[in-house]
N, C-alpha and C positions, 0 to 999 in steps of 0.2 A: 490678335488678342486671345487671350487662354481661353480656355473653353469656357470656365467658371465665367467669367465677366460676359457674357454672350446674357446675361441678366438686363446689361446695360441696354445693348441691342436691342434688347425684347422689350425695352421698357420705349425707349426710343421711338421703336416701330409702333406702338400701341398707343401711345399717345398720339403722335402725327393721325395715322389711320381713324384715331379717337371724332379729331379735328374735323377730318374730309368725310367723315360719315356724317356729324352734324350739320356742315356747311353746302353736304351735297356736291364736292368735288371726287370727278373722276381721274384715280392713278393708274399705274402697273409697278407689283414689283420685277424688278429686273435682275439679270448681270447674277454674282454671286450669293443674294437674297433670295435670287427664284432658284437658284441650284440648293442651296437650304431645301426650300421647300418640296423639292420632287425627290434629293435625296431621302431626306431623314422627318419633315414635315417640321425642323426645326431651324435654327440661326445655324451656320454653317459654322465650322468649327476652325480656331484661327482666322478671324476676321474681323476687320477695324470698323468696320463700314455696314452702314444697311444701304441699298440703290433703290430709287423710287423716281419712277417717270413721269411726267405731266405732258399734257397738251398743250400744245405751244401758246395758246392764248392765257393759259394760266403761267408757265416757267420765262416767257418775254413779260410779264406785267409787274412790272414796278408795285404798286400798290396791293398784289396778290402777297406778296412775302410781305409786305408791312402788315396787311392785316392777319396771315398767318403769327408773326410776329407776337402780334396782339393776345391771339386765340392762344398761345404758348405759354405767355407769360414768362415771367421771369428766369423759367426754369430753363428757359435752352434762348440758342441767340441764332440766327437766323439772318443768314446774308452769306457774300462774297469771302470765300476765304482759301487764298492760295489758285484764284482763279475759277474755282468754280462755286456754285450757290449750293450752301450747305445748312445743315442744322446739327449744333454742338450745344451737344449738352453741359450745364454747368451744377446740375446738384452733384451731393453726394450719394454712388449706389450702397449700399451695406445691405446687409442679411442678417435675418436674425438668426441668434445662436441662442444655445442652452449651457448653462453655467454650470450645472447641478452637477454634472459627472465631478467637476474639481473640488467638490466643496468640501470630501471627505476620503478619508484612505491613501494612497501611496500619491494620489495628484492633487491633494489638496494644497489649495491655493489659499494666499496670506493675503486676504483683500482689506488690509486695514490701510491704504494708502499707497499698497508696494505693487497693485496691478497697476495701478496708473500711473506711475511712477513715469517719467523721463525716459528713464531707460529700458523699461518695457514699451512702450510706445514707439520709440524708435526701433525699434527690434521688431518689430510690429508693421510698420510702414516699410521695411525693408523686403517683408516678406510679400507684401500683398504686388500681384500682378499690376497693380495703376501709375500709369504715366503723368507728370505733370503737363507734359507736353501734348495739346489736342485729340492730334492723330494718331496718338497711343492708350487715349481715353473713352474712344468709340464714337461715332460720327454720323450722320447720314447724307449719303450726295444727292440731287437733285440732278435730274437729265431732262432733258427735252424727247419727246417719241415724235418717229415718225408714225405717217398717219397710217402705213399698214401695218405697222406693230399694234394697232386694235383691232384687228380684222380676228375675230373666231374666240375672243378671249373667254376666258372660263376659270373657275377659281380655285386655288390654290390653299394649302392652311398650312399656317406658322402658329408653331406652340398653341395650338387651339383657334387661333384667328383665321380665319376664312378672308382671303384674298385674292384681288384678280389680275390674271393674266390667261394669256394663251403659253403656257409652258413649252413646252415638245416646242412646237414653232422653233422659237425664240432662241430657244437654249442650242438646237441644233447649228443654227445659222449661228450662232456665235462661238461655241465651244466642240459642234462637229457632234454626232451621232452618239458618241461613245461617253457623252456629260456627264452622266449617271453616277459611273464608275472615278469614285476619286483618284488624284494624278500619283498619288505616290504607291496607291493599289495599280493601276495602269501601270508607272515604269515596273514595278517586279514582275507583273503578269507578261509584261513584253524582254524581260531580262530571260524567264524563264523558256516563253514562246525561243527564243535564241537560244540559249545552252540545250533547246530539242531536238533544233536542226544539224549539233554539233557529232563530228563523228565520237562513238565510246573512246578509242583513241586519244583524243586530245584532249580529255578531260582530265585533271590531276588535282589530289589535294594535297595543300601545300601548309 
């Protein structure tokens, strides 16, 4: 997901979190959420999904996601989808914007009926990053945790929100030592680590 829509995300997580603060249920974020959070303290960028772990007696109970459900309201849906227990959101995100720059001089805009027009609109919709399809519209999965992935937990902050886990742990045993550093900084940094060990010789530019 573009970076810009990571709004979605953020809205996603803050509600849910909203939820299990009032009701007194304990999560972790996980997986590419908790890598957000140690890299940049924000939603990680290109990402469909938020990951949130439960303890098993809340992620096996039937009646926990009914009444999560509930507490959600209308605005996201909540269940089984593509195999796993998920929460999709159904509003719509937008952002406010400021019109003023167009209303006069070389961008001034003709708003007697011609912005709204058909055919601005669609020109419009074409541009924006959103998917009709789900899982191109931002998501959240639900995991089940084992019982040592609470052992030392400590917390975290996304976009300002204070959240828990044991980071370092977690992030190591799943992603390896070097998480930190994002994958596409790592391959050049290891393209490079190799064109060092290369004799001057056998380097040419072509």
């Amino acid at each position: 997901m573009p970076i810009c829509c990571s709004v979605v995300l953020d809205e996603i997580l803050r509600d849910l979190v909203n939820v299990f603060h009032k009701k007194g249920i304990n999560y972790l974020v996980l997986y590419g959420t908790l890598i957000g959070a140690m890299r940049s303290k924000t939603i990680i960028p290109w990402t469909n999904d938020v990951d949130i772990g439960l303890r098993k007696e809340y992620f096996r109970n039937t009646n926990f996601f009914v009444s999560l459900q509930k507490d959600l309201g209308k605005k996201y849906l909540v269940g089984m989808y593509s195999g796993m227990k998920r929460m999709l959101p159904v509003f719509q995100p937008y952002t406010n914007l400021s019109a003023s720059p167009y209303n006069s001089g070389f961008c001034e805009m003709q708003l007697k009926g011609e912005f709204f027009s058909d055919e601005v609109i669609k020109s419009i919709a074409n541009m924006l990053p959103l998917g009709t399809l789900w899982r191109r519209s931002g998501y959240l999965d639900f995991y089940v945790t084992g019982d040592s992935w609470w052992n030392g937990s400590s917390t975290v902050e996304i976009n300002g929100m204070k959240l828990v886990k044991d980071p370092h742990g977690f992030l190591v045993d799943h992603y390896g030592k070097d998480y930190i550093v994002p994958s596409v900084k790592k391959r050049v940094l290891e393209r490079l680590r190799f064109l060092e060990r290369l004799p001057i010789d056998s380097l040419s530019i072509r």
